[in-house]
MILO-552661 format. One record per residue (C-alpha): z, y, x; residue number from 0; residue in one letter. Coordinates in Angstrom, 2 decimals. Each point is the difference from the previous one (the first is absolute). Layout:
w=Z, v=Y, u=X, pos=NUM, code=a
...
***
This chain:
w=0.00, v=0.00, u=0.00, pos=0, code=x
w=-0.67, v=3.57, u=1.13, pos=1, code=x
w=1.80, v=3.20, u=-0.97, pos=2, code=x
w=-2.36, v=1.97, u=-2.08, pos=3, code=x
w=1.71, v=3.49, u=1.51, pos=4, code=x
w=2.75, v=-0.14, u=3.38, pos=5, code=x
w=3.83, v=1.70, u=-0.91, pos=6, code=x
w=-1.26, v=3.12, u=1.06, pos=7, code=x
w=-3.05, v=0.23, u=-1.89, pos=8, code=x
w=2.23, v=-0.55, u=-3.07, pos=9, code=x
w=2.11, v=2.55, u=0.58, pos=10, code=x
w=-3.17, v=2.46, u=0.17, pos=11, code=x
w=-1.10, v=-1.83, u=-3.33, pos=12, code=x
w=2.90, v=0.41, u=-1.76, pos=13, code=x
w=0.44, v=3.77, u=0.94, pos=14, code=x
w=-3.74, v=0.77, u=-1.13, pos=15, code=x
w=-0.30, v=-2.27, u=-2.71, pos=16, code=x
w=3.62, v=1.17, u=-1.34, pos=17, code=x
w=-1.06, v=4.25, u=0.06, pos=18, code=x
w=-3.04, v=-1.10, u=-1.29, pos=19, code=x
w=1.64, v=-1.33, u=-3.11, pos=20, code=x
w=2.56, v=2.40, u=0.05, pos=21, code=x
w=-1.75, v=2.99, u=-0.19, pos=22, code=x
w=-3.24, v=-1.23, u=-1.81, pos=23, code=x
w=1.51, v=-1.93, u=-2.75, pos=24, code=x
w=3.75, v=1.22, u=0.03, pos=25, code=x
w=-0.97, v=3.89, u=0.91, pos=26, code=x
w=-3.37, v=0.22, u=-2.05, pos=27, code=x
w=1.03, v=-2.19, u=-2.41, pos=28, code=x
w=3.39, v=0.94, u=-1.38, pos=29, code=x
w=-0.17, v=3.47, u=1.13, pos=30, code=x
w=-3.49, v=0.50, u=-1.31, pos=31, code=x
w=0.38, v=-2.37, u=-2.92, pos=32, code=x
w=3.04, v=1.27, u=-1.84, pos=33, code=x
w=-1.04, v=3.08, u=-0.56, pos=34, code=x
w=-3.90, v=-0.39, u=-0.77, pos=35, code=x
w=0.80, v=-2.66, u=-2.44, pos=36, code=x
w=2.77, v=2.20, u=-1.85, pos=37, code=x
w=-2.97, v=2.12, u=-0.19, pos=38, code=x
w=-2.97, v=-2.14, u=-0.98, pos=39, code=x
w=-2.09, v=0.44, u=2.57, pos=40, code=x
w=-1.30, v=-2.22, u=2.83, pos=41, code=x
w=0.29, v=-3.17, u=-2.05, pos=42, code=x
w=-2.75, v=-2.04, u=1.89, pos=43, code=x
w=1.03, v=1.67, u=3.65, pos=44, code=x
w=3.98, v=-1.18, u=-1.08, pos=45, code=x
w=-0.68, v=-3.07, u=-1.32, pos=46, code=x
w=-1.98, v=-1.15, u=2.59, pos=47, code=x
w=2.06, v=0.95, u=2.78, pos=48, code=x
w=2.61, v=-2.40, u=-1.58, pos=49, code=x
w=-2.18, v=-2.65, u=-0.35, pos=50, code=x
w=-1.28, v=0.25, u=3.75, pos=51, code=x
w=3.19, v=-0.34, u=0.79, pos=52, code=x
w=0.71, v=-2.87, u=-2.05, pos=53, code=x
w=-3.52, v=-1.68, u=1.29, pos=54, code=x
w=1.22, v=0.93, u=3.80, pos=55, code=x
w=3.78, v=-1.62, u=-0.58, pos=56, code=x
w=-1.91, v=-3.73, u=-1.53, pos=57, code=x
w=-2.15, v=0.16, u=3.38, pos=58, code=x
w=3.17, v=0.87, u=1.86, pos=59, code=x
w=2.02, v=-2.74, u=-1.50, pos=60, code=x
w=-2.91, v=-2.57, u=0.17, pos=61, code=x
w=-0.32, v=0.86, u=3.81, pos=62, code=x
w=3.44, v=-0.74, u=0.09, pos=63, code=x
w=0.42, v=-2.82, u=-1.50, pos=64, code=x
w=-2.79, v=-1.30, u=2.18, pos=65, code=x
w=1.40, v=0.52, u=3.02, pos=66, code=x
w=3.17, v=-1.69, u=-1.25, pos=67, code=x
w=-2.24, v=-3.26, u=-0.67, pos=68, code=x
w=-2.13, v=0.64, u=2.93, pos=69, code=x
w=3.65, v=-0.01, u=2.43, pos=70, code=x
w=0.16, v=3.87, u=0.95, pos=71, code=x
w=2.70, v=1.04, u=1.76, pos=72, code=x
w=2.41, v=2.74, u=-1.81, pos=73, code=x
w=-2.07, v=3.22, u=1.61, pos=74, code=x
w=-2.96, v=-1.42, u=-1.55, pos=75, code=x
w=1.10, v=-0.51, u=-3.91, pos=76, code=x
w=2.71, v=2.55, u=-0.55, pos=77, code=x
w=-1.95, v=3.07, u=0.10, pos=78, code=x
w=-2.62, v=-1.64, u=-2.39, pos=79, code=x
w=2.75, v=-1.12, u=-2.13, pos=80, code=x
w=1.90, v=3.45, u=0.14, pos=81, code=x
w=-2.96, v=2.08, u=-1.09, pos=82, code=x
w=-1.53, v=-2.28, u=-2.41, pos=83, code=x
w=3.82, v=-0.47, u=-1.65, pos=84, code=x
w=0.80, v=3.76, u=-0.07, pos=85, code=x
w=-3.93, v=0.56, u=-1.57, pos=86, code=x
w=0.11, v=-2.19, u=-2.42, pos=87, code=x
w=3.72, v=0.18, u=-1.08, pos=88, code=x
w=-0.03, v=4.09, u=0.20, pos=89, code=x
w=-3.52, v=1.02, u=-1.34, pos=90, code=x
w=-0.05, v=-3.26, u=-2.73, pos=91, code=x
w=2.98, v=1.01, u=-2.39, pos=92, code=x
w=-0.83, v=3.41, u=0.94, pos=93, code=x
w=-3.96, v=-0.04, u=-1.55, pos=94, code=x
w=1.24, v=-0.95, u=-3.04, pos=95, code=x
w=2.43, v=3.14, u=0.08, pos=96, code=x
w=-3.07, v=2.28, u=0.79, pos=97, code=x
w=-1.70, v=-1.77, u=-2.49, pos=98, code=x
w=2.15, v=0.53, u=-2.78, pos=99, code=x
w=0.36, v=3.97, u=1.17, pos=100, code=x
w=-3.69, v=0.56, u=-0.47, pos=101, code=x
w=0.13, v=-2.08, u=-3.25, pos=102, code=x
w=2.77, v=2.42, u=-1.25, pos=103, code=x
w=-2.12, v=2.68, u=1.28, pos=104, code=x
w=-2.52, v=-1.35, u=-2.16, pos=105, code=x
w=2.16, v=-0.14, u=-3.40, pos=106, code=x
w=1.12, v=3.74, u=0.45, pos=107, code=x
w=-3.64, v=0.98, u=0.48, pos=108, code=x
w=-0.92, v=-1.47, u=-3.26, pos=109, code=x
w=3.24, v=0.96, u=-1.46, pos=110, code=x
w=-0.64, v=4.02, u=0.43, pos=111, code=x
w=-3.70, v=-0.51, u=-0.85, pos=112, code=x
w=1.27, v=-1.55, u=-3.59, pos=113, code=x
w=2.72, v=3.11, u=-0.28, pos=114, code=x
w=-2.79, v=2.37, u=0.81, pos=115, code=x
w=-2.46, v=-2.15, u=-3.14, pos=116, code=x
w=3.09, v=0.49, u=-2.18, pos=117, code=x
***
């Protein structure tokens, strides 16, 4: 069996790969988010962020989980299994959250446009 990355290569992978999702997904996403879906706005940008994220944690936890079967040392499957568990237990529950935001977004919208029939 060979390593697929050396110690030290994981430690650049895990500092790259963990900003990365920090600021793209946790940043952009939750401070970016929150407020355009209270809003209305940005539905496909929003949404989709979440479910890149989600799509990026099940290739994350996949990798892992093959490198557990394929006999990777630690350095080699806990950074896969890190990021793909934060993605996909962070951004999951929250897209349904953002979800239901733009939904109620949604209701009001239709809600003044009957008071304004009326």
């Amino acid at each position: 069996m060979t390593e697929w990355w050396t110690n030290q290569d994981a430690a650049l992978i895990g500092a790259i790969g963990g900003s990365f999702i920090g600021v793209f997904f946790g940043g952009i996403g939750g401070g970016v988010g929150g407020p355009l879906a209270a809003r209305g706005i940005g539905k496909p940008f929003v949404l989709g962020l979440f479910i890149v994220g989600i799509a990026l944690g099940a290739v994350l936890a996949a990798g892992a989980i093959a490198a557990l079967i394929d006999g990777q040392p630690y350095h080699v499957w806990y950074p896969l299994s890190l990021g793909g568990a934060l993605l996909l237990f962070v951004m999951t529950p929250l897209f349904f959250v953002v979800r239901q935001r733009y939904r109620q977004h949604d209701e009001r919208k239709l809600a003044a446009e009957e008071l304004r029939r009326a």
